[in-house]
C-alpha positions as CSV (number, residue, x, y, z in Angstrom):
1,X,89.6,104.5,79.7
2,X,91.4,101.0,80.9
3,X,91.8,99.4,83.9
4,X,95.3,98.4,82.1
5,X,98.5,100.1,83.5
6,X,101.8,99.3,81.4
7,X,105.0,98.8,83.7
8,X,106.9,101.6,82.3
9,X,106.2,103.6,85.6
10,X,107.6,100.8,87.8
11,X,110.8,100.2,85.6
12,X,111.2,104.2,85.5
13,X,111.4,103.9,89.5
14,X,113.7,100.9,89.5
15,X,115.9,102.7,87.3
16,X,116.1,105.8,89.3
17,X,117.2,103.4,92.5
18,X,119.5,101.8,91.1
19,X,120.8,104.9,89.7
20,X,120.7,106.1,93.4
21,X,122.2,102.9,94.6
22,X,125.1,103.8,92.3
23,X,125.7,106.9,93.6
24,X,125.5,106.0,97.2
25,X,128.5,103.3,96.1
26,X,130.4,106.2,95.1
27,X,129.6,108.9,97.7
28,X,130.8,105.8,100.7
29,X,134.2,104.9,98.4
30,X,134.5,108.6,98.5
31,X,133.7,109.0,102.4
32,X,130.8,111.2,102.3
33,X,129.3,109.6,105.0
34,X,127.1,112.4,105.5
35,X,125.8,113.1,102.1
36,X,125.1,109.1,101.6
37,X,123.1,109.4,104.7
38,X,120.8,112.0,103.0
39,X,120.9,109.6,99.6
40,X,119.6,106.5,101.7
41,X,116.7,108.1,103.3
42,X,115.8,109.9,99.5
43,X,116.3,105.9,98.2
44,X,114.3,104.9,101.3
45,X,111.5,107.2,100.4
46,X,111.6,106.2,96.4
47,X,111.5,102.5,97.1
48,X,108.5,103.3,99.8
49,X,106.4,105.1,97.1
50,X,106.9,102.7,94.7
51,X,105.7,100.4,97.3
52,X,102.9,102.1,98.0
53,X,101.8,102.7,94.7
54,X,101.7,99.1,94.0
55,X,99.6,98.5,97.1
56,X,97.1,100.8,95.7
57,X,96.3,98.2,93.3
58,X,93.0,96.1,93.8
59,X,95.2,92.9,92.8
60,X,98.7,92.1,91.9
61,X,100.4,93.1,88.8
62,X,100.0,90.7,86.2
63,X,103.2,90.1,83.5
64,X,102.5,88.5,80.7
65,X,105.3,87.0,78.7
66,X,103.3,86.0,75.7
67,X,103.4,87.8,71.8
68,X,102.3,90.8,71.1
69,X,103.0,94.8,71.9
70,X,101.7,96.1,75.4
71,X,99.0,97.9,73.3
72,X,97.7,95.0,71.4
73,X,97.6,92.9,74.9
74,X,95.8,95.4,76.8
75,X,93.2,95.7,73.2
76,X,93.2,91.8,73.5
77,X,92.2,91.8,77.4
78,X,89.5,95.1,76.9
79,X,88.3,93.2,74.0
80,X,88.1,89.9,76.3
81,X,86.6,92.0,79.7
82,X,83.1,93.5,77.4
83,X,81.8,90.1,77.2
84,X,82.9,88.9,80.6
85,X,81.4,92.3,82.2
86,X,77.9,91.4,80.2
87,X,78.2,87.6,81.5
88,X,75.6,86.2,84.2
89,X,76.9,82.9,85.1
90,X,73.5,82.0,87.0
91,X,71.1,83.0,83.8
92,X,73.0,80.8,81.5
93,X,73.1,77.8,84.2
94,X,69.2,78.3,84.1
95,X,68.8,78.4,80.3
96,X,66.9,75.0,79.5
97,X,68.5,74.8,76.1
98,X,72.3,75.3,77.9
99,X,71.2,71.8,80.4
100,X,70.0,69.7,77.5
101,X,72.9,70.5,75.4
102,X,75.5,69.3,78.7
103,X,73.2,66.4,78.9
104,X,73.7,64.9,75.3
């Protein structure tokens, strides 16, 4: 399982409001005040889920911008977090060999 989510859901969602957005043009040029009152609080509720689902998120959304498919970047970053995970920062500044080696 990863902790790597692609952005398809999020562009799916911005899609669907600006769809909505769209239509809500259309319903005012076509006075249906009414109706484009039910279509903002639906785009309301759509742009507050999204919201929310983002908030759910122990940190912000990364984008990277770099080469490479979205699968081989989150393989690369999996690949990268098994050695981080297994890392102990304070055993390897105790490690006598690691302080003679910074000292040459």
């Amino acid at each position: 399982m990863t902790n790597f989510l692609p952005a398809g859901i999020i562009n799916e969602t911005l899609e669907e409001i600006c769809q909505k957005i769209a239509r809500l043009k259309e319903m005012m040029d076509a006075g249906e005040n009414e109706q484009a009152q039910r279509g903002l609080a639906d785009l309301e509720e759509t742009a507050l889920g999204l919201r929310i689902f983002i908030e759910k998120f122990s940190c912000q959304p990364l984008i990277y911008t770099g080469l490479g498919s979205t699968d081989e970047i989150i393989r690369r970053l999996e690949w990268a977090l098994t050695f981080t995970e297994e890392f102990d920062p304070s055993a390897f500044k105790k490690s006598p060999s690691n302080r003679k080696q910074r000292m040459r």
